[in-house]
C-alpha positions as CSV (number, residue, x, y, z in Angstrom):
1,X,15.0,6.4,-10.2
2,X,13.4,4.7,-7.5
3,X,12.4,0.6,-8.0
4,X,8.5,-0.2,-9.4
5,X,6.4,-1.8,-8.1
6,X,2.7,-3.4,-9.2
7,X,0.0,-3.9,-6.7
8,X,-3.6,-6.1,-6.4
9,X,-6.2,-4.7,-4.3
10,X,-8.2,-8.2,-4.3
11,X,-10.5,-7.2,-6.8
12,X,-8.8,-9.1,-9.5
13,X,-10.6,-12.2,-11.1
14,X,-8.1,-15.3,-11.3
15,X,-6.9,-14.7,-14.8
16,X,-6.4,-11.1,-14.1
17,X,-4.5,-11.5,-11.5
18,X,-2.4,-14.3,-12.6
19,X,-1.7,-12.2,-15.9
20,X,-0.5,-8.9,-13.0
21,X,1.7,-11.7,-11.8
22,X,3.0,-12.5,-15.7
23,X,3.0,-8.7,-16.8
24,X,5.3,-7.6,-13.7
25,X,7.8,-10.5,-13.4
26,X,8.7,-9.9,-17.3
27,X,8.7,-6.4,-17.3
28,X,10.8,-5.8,-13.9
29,X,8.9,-5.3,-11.2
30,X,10.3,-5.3,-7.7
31,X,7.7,-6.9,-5.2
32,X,3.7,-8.0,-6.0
33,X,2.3,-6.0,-3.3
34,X,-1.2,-8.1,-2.1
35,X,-3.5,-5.7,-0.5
36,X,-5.7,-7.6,2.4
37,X,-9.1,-6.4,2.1
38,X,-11.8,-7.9,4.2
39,X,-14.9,-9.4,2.3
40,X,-12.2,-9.8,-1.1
41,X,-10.0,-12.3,-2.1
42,X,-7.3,-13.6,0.9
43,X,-4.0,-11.8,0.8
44,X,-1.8,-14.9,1.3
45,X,-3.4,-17.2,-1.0
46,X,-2.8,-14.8,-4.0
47,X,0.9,-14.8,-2.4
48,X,1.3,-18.5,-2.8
49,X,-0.2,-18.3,-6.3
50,X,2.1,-15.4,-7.0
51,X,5.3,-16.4,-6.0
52,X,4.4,-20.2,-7.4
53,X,4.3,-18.7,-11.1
54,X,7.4,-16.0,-10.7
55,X,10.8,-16.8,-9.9
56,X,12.3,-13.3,-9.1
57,X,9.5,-10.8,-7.6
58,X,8.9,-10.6,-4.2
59,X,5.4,-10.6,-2.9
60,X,4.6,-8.1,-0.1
61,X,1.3,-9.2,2.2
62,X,-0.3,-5.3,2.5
63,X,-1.4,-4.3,5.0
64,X,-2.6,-7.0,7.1
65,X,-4.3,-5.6,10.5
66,X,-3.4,-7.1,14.1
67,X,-7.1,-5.3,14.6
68,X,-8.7,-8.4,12.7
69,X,-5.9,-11.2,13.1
70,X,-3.8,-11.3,15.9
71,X,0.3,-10.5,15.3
72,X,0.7,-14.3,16.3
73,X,-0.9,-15.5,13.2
74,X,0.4,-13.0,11.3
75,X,3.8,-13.8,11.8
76,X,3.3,-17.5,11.2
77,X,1.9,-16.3,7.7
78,X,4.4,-14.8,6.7
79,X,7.1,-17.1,8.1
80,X,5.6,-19.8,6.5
81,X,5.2,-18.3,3.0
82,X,8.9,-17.4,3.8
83,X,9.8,-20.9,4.2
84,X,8.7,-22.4,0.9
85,X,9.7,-19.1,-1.0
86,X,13.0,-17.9,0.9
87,X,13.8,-13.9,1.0
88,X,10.7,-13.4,-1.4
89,X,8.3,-12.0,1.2
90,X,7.4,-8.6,2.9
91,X,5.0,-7.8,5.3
92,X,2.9,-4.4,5.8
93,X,0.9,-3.8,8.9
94,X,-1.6,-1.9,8.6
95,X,-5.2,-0.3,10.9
96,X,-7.3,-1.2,7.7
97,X,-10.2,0.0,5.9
98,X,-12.7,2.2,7.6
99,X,-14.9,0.5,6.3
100,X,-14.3,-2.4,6.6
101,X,-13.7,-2.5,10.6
102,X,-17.0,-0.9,11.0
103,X,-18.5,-3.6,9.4
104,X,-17.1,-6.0,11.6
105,X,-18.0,-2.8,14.9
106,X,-14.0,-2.3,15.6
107,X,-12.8,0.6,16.4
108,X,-10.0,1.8,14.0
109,X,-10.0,5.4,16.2
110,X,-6.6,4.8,18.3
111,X,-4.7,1.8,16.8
112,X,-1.2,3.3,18.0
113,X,-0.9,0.9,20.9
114,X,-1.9,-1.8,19.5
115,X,0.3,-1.4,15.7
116,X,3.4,-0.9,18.5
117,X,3.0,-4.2,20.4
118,X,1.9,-6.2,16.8
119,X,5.1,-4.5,15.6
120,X,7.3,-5.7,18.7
121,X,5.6,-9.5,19.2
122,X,6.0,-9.9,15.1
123,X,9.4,-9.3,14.8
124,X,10.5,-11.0,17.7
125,X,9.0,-14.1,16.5
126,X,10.2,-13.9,12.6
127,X,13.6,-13.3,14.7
128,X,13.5,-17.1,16.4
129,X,13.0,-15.3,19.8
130,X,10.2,-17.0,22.5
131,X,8.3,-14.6,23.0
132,X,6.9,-13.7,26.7
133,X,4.9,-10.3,26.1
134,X,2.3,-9.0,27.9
135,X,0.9,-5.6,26.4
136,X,-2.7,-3.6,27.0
137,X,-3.6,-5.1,23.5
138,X,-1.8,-8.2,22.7
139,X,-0.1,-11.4,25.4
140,X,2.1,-14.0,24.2
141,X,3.3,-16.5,27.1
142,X,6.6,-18.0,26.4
143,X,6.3,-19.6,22.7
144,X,7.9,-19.2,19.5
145,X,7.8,-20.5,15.6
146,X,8.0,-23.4,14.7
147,X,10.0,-22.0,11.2
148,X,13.3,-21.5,11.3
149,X,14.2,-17.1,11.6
150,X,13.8,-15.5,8.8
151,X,14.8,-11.7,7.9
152,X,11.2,-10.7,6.4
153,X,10.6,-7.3,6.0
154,X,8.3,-5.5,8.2
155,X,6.9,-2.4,6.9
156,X,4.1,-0.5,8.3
157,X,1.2,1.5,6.5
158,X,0.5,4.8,7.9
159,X,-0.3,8.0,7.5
160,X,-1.5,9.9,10.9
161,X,1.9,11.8,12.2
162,X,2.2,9.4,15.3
163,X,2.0,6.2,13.3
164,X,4.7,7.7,10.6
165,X,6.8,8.8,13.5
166,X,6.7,5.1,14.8
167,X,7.4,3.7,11.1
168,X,10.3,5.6,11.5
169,X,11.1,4.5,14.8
170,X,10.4,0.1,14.9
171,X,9.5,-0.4,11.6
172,X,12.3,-1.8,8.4
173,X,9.6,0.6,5.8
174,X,7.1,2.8,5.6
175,X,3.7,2.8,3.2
176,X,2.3,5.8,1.8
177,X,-1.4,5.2,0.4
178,X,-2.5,6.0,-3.0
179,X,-4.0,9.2,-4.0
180,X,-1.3,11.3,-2.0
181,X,0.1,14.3,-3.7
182,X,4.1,14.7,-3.9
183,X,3.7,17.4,-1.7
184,X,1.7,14.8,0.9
185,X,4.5,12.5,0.3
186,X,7.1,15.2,0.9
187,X,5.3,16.0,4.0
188,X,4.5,12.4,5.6
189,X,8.3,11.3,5.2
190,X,9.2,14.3,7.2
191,X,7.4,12.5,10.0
192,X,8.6,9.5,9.7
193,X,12.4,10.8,9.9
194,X,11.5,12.6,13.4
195,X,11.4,9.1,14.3
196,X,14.2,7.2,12.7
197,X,16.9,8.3,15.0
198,X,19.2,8.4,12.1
199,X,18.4,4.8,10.9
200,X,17.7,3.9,7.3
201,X,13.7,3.2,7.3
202,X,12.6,2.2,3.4
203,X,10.2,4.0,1.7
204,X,7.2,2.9,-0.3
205,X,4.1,4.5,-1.9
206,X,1.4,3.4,-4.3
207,X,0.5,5.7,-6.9
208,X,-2.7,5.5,-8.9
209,X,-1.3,5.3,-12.8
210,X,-2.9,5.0,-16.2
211,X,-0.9,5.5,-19.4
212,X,-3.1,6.7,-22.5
213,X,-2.5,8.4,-26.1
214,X,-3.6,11.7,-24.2
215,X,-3.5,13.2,-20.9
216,X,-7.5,13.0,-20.4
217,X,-8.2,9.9,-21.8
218,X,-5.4,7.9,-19.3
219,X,-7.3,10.2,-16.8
220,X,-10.6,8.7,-17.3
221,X,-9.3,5.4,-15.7
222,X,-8.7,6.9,-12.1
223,X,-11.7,9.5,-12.1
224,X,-13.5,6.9,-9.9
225,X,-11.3,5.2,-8.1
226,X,-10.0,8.8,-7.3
227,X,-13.8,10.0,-6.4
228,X,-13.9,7.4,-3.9
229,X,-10.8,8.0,-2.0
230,X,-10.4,11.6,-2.2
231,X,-14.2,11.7,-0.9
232,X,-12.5,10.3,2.8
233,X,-12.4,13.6,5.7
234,X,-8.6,11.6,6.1
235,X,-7.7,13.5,2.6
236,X,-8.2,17.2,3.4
237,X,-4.4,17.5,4.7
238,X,-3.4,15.8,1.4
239,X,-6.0,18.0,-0.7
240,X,-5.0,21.2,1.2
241,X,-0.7,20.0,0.8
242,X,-1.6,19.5,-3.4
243,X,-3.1,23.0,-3.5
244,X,-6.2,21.1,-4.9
245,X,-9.7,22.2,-4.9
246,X,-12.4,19.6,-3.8
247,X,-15.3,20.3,-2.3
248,X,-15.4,16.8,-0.5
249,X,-19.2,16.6,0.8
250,X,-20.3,17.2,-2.8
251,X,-18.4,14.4,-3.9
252,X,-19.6,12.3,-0.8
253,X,-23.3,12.6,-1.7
254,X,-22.5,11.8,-5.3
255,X,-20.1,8.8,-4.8
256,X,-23.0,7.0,-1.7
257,X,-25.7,8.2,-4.6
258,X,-23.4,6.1,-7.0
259,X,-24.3,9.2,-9.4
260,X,-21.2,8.3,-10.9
261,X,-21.5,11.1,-13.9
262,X,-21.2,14.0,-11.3
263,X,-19.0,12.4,-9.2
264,X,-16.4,11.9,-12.1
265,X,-16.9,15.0,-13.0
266,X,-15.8,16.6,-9.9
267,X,-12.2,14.7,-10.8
268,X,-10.9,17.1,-13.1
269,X,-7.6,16.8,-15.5
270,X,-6.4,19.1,-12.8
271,X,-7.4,16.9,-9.6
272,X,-5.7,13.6,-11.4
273,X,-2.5,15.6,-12.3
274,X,-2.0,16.3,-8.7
275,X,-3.5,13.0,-7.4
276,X,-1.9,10.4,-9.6
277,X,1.0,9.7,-12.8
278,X,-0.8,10.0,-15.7
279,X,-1.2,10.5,-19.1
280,X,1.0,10.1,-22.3
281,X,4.0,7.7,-21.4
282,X,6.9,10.7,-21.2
283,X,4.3,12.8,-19.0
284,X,3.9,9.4,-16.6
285,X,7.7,8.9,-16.7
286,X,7.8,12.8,-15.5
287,X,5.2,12.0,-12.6
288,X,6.8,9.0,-11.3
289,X,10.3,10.6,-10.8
290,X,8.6,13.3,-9.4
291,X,7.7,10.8,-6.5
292,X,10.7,9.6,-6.3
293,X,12.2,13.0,-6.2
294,X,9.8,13.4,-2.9
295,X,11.9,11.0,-1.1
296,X,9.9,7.2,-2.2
297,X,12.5,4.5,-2.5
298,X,9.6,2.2,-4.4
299,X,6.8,3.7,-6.7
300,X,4.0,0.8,-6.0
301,X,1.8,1.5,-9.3
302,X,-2.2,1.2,-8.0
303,X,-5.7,1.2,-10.3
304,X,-4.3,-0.5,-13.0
305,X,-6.7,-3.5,-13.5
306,X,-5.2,-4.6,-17.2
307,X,-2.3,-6.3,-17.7
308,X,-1.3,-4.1,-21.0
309,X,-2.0,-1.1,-18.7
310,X,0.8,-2.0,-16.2
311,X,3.3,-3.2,-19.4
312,X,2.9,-0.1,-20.5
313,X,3.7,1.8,-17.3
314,X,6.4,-0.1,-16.3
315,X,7.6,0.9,-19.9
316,X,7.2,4.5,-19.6
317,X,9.1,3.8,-16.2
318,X,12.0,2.9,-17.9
319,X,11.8,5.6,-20.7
């Protein structure tokens, strides 16, 4: 079986998150993974706070976009968390949100360029190098970090065929979003090994899970977050890949309508079952392999907001 993870998309309050924090250091989960969405909570200070209470999970910074911060700062993030917490941070690039770069009128349209030079100037420096770089998107003149090199992870979210090909190709990892199907998952890596050149590129995905005494009632607790995502014109391939029947526009109207009766009504048992691990603890167990089985080295466990949700799945992990 592949490692677990847990996850925080910023929503958390405080205690919530601090009891994540609790919940997966005790009950063996790899890496914290700190999702950096604009307008919620700040990605690295929920890192410090994180790796201040744990002594032995890692904390992974996901996926922070050189569209909104420049790779410079980036990198000195990350080195510098790196510093006070040695060989206990990751780093995930990522385009971001949609939605979130519209707010702020960037255009998300054709990040490739710019994910390959952030990916280029931001390992140099974590490497010690001085970096003289002069891309279409990004310049660095002759400096380097003040910290001393440090071997952080660099992983890179994607999902487009280009941007897995060029995980495969610069990147240490590769991030599969929640909501993909194993047969998405199957079908991403495949792109991301075009690119690889026979190197060893990690493999992480989040996976919406909820563990309840039936199969519908764990189900409830991803119909919306599920509604939301699986709405997205980006989701057809997976939808099409998981044999699932959505009719996405429908859900659209009813999700922006915030009709949320109809819209969690369009999630079927059927839709979750494809889209997500659960149910009963031995049928989550069942799911979770069957990612791994798709070729994820790390199951990163998404939409849990309790803590005794994610003690239990990380239970049913472990059977």
């Amino acid at each position: 079986m592949s490692d677990i993870s847990i996850s925080s998309d910023g929503r958390d309050a405080p205690s919530e998150f601090n009891e994540k924090a609790a919940v997966g250091e005790a009950g063996g989960a790899s890496t914290f993974w700190i999702a950096n969405h604009l307008f919620l909570r700040d990605p690295v200070v929920l890192a410090t706070r994180a790796l201040s209470q744990t002594e032995r999970m890692s904390v992974a910074l996901m996926a922070v976009s050189p569209l909104t911060l420049h790779p410079v700062q980036i990198a000195m993030a990350a080195a510098t968390l790196d510093e006070a917490f040695p060989g206990r941070v990751k780093l995930c690039l990522g385009v971001g949100a949609p939605a979130d770069l519209k707010a702020l009128e960037i255009d998300g349209s054709r990040p490739l360029r710019a994910m390959r030079e952030a990916l280029r100037i931001i390992r140099a420096l974590l490497a010690g190098e001085t970096v003289n770089y002069h891309g279409e998107t990004f310049t660095v003149a002759s400096r380097r970090l003040v910290t001393e090199r440090r071997p952080v992870p660099l992983i890179l979210a994607a999902s487009g065929p280009q941007t897995l090909k060029l995980a495969g190709a610069e990147a240490d990892g590769v991030l599969i979003s929640a909501g993909s199907s194993v047969q998405f998952v199957e079908q991403t890596l495949k792109h991301v090994d075009e690119g690889t050149n026979g190197r060893k590129v990690r493999t992480h995905g989040l996976v919406y899970a909820a563990v309840g005494e039936s199969e519908s009632v764990a189900n409830d607790r991803l119909r919306r977050i599920l509604a939301i995502l699986l709405r997205g014109p980006h989701h057809r391939a997976n939808l099409d890949a998981a044999g699932s029947a959505l009719d996405q526009a429908a859900l659209n109207q009813a999700v922006v309508a915030e009709d949320w009766d109809r819209a969690q009504a369009m999630i079927t048992d059927d839709i979750v079952a494809r889209h997500a691990a659960s149910g009963p603890p031995a049928r989550v167990r069942e799911r979770l392999a069957a990612y791994h089985a798709a070729g994820l080295d790390e199951v990163i466990v998404a939409g849990a907001r309790d803590g005794d949700q994610i003690r239990k799945i990380l239970r049913s992990f472990k059977g």
